[in-house]
C-alpha positions as CSV (number, residue, x, y, z in Angstrom):
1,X,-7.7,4.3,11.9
2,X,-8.7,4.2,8.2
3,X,-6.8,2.6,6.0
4,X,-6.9,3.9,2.0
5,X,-4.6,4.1,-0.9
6,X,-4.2,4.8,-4.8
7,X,-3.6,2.0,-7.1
8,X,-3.6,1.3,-10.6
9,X,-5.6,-2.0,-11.9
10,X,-3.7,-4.1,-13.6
11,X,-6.2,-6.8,-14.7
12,X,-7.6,-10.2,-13.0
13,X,-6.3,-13.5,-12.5
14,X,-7.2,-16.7,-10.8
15,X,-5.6,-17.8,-8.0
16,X,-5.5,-21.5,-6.2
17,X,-5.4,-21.8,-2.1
18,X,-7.1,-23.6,0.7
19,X,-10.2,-22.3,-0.8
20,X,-9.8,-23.5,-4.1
21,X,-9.6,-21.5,-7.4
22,X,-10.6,-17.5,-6.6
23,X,-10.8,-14.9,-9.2
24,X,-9.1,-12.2,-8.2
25,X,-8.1,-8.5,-9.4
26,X,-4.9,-7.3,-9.4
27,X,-4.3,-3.6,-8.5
28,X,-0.6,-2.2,-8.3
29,X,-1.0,0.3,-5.1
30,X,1.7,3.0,-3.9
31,X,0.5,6.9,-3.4
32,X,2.3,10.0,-2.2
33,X,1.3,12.2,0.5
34,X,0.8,15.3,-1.6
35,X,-1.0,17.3,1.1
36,X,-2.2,17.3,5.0
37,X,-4.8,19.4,6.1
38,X,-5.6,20.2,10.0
39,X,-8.0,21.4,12.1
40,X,-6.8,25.1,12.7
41,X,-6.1,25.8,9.5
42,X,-8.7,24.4,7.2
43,X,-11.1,23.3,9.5
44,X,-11.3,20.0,8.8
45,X,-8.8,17.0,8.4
46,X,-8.3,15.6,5.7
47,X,-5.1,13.0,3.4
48,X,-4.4,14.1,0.0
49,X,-2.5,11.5,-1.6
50,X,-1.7,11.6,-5.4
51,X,-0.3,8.9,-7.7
52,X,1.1,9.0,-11.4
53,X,-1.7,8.8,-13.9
54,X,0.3,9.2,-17.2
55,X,3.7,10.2,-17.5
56,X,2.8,14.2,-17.0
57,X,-0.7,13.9,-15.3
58,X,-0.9,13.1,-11.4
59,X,-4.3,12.0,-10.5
60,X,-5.1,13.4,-6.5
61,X,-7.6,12.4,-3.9
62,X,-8.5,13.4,-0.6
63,X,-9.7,11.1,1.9
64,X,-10.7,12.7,5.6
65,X,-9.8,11.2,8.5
66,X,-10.0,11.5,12.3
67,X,-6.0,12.1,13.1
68,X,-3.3,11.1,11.3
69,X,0.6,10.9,12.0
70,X,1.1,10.8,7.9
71,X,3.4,13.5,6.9
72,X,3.9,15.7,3.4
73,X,6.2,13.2,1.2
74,X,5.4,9.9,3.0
75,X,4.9,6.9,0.9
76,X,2.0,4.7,0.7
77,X,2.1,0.8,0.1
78,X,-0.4,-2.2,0.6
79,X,1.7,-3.1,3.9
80,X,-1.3,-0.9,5.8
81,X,-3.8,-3.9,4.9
82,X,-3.9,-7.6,5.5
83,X,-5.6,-10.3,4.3
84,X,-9.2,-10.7,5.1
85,X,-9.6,-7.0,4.9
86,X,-13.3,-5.7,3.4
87,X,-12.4,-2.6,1.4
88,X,-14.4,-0.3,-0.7
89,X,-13.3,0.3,-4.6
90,X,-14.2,3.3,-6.4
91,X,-12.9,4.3,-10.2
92,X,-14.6,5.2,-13.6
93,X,-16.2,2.6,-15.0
94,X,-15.9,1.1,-18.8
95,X,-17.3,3.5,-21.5
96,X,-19.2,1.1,-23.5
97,X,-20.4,3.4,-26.3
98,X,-24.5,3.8,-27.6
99,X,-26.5,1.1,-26.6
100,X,-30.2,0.1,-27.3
101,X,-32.4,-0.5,-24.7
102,X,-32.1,-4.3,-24.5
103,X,-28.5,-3.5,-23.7
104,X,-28.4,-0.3,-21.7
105,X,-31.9,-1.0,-19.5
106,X,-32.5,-5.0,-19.3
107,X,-35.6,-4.8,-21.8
108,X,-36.7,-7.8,-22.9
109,X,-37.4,-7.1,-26.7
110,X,-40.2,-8.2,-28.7
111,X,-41.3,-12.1,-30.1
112,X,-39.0,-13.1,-33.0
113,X,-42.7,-14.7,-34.6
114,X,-45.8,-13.4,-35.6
115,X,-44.8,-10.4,-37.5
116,X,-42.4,-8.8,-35.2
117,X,-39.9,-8.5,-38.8
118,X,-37.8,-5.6,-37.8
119,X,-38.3,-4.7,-34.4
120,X,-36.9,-7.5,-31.9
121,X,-34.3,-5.2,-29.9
122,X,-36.8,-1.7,-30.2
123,X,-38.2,0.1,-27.5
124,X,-42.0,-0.2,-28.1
125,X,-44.1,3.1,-27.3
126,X,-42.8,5.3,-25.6
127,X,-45.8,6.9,-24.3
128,X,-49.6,8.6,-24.1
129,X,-51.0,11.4,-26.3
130,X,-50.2,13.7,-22.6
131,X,-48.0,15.3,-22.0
132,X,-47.4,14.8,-25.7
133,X,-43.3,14.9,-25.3
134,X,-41.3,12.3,-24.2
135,X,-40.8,12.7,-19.9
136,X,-37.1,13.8,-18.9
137,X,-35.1,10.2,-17.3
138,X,-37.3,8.2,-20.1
139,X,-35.5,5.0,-20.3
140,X,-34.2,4.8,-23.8
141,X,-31.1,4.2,-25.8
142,X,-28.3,6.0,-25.0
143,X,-24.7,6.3,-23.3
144,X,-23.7,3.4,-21.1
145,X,-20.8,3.5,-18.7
146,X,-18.0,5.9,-18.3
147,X,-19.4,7.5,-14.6
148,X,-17.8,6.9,-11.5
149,X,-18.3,3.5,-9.8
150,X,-17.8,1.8,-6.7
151,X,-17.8,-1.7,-5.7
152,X,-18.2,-2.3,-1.7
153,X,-17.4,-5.4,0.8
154,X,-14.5,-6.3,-1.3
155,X,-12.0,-9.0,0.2
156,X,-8.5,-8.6,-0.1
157,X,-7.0,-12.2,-0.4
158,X,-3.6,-11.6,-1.7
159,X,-0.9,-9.2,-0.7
160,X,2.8,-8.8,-2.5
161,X,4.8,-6.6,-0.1
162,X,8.0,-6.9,-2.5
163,X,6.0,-5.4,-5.8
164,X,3.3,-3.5,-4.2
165,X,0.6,-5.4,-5.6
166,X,-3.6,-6.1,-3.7
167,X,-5.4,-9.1,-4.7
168,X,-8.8,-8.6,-4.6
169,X,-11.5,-10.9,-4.6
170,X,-14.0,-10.6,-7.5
171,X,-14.6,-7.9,-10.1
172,X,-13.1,-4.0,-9.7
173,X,-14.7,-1.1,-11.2
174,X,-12.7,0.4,-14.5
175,X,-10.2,-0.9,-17.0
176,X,-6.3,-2.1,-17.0
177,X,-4.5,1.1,-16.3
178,X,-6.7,3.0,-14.9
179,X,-6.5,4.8,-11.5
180,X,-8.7,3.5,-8.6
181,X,-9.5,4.3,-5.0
182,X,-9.3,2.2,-2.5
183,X,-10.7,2.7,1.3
184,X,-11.3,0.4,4.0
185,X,-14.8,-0.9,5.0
186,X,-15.9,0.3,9.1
């Protein structure tokens, strides 16, 4: 059976073990079972669990699956995973704003000597006399971040039962607060 749930990250932390020092992100799970749909009656089967976004905005997501014995109103914690587990993580990530090219693409930027004065982080030509316009997906300045994300092969290493919290090893798509998606890895 898959295993999935809603969570909110909280932020990242180190913690010590057998292993030594991990880096880890925290994510506060616990989702409600908002809707179940069957075969016979929407012709597929499929989890809809939703979770508190804000104090008057539920965030909901549908995960299909095989079977289930879930039921409308059941409640969701990290008890359904264990440690070792590889999950998937899915959320939107950080907005970062308008960024140059150096930023947004990986250019390398021009010389800082021989009279490069103002132009060190610029583009450089952006094309040929044809098709005299600049091509549609051009790699240029622009909007970086804010799309959905996901990260895969995540480990969970850390599992508190008592405050429904997931420790997951390395980075997690997102910011502090906001709502991700969590699904294990088949």
């Amino acid at each position: 059976m898959s295993k999935f749930i809603l969570g909110k990250k909280l932020g990242m932390t180190t913690i010590y073990g057998e292993n030594g020092a991990e880096n880890v992100t925290l994510v506060e799970c616990g989702a409600k079972v908002s809707l179940v749909k069957n075969q016979e009656k929407d012709g597929y089967t499929a989890i809809q669990l939703e979770i508190d976004k804000t104090k008057n905005k539920k965030f909901r997501k549908e995960f299909r699956v095989e079977e289930s014995k879930l039921e409308k109103d059941a409640m969701l914690d990290v008890s359904i995973f264990e440690i070792g587990d590889k999950v998937k993580i899915s959320a939107i990530a950080k907005a970062k704003g308008f960024q140059g090219v150096v930023k947004r693409h990986g250019f390398k930027g021009a010389p800082k000597s021989h009279g490069h004065k103002h132009d060190l982080r610029a583009p450089g030509s952006i094309g040929s006399g044809f098709p005299e316009h600049v091509v549609k997906g051009k790699r240029m300045a622009g909007r970086m971040g804010g799309k959905r994300a996901t990260s895969k092969n995540i480990k969970v290493v850390f599992i508190d039962k008592e405050k429904n919290i997931l420790g997951l090893k390395g980075a997690v798509p997102g910011v502090a607060g906001r709502v991700v998606e969590i699904e294990s890895v088949k």
